[in-house]
N, C-alpha and C positions, 0 to 999 in steps of 0.2 A: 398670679399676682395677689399679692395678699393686699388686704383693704387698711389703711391707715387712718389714724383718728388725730387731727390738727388741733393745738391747742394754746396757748396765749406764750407760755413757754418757749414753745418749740417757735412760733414765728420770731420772738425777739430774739433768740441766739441763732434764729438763721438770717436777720436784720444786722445784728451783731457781726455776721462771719463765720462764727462757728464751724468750723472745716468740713466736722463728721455731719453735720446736720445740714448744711449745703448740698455735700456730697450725697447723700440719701434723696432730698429734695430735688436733684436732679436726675439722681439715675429713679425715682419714682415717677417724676412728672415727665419725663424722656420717656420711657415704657409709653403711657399713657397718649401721649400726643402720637407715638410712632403709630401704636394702633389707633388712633379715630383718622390720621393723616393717609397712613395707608389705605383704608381703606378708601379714601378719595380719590386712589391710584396716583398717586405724587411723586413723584423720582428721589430718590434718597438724598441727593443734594438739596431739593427742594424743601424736604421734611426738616433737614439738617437747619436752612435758613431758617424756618421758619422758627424751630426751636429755639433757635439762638434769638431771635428777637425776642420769642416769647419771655425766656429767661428773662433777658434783658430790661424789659419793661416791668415784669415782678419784682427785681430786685431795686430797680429805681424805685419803684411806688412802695417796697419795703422802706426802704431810704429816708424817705418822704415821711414816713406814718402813715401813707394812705390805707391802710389795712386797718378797718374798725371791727371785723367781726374774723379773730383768727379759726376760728372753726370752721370757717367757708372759705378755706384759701384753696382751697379744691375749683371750688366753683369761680373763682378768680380769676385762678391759670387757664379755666376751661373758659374762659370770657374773655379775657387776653389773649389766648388764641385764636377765638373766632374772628376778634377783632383783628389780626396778624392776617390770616386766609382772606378775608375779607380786602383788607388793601394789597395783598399781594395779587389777587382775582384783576384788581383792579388797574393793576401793573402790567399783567398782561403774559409778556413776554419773557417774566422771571421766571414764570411756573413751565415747568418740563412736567408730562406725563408719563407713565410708564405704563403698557400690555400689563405686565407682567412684577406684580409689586416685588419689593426685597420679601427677605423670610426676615421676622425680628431676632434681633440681637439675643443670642444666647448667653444670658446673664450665669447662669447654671456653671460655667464651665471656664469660669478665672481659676488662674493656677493657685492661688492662697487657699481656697475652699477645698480644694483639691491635695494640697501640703498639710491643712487640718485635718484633714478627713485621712489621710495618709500614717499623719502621727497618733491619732487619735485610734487608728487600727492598728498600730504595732505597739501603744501602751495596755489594747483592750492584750492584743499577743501573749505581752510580756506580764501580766496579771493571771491571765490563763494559767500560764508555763509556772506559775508561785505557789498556784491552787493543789489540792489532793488533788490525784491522779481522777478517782470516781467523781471529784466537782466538775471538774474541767471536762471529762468525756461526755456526761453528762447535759454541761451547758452548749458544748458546742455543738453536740448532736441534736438536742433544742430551738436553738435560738441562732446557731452561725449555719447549721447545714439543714435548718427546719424540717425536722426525719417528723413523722407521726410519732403520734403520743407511744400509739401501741405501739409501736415496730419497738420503741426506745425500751417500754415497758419488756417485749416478749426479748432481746437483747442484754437486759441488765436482768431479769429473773425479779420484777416486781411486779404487784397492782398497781392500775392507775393511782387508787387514792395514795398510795405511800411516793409516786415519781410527784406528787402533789409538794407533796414534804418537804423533799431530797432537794424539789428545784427552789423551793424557799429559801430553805437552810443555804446553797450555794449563790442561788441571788444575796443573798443578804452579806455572803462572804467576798461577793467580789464587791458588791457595793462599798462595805469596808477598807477592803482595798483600793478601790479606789479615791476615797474619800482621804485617805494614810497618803495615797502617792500624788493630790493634790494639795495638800498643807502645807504651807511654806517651809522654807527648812528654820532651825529655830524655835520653831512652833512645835513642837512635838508634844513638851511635858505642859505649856499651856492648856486652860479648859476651852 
């Protein structure tokens, strides 16, 4: 999980509504809770309520203005929740434990990431396939089938210093190309 830095901004377009920045703040602050909840062996329904209150209560005191320091809206939601486990403790018979916590939600593995990641390998493809022959065997023995330097070097009949070169020159040429097959259309004879 990568660490995020809150800032005056970011809280009033998520005060605002702002979809994409909702959505982030919750699949961030959801990670977060899931793991400090689990580990207090919590049944996933459990985890589940308690999230949703939490949310709940951060988005009313968004509402409100009660947020005076947006840089600490970490420590917020982590204080809003305590305060959440706290009265549900004190409820009793809401709380379900479990032996055996859930495994967290594999975020990794939504189908869009997966569809990018998909088109984005058959555009590197179809760039390859446009290259000289020598770029293209070159890069993909490099960098798609990660061969060693030498094997590459005793293979094509060079020194290492000149595969040095070779893979500039070819980086630099697909980069081009790629840069050509992201520009809008249109846009061509523009600077």
């Amino acid at each position: 999980m990568e660490f995020f830095s809150f800032d005056a901004t970011y809280v009033e377009r998520l005060a605002a509504g702002d979809a994409d920045v909702v959505e982030h703040f919750n699949e961030y602050f959801t990670e977060l809770m899931f793991i400090k909840l689990r580990s207090r062996r919590y049944s996933q329904p459990t985890i589940d309520d308690i999230c949703q209150e939490t949310f709940l209560r951060v988005f009313q005191a968004l509402r409100r203005d009660a947020i005076r320091q947006p840089e600490r809206i970490g420590a917020f939601v982590n204080t809003v929740c305590n305060n959440v486990v706290l009265e549900f403790g004190r409820a009793g018979s809401r709380i379900t434990f479990t032996d055996d916590p859930p495994d967290p939600p594999d975020h990794a593995a939504n189908s869009e990431s997966k569809l990018i990641e998909r088109e984005r390998r058959d555009q590197l493809r179809d760039l390859l396939a446009k290259m000289p022959a020598k770029n293209k065997k070159l890069l993909t023995a490099v960098f798609l089938e990660e061969r060693p330097p030498d094997e590459v070097c005793d293979e094509m009949g060079i020194d290492r210093g000149y595969l040095r070169v070779l893979l500039f020159r070819a980086r630099t040429q697909l980069k081009q190309a790629v840069r050509k097959s992201e520009r809008p259309r249109g846009a061509a004879g523009r600077p």
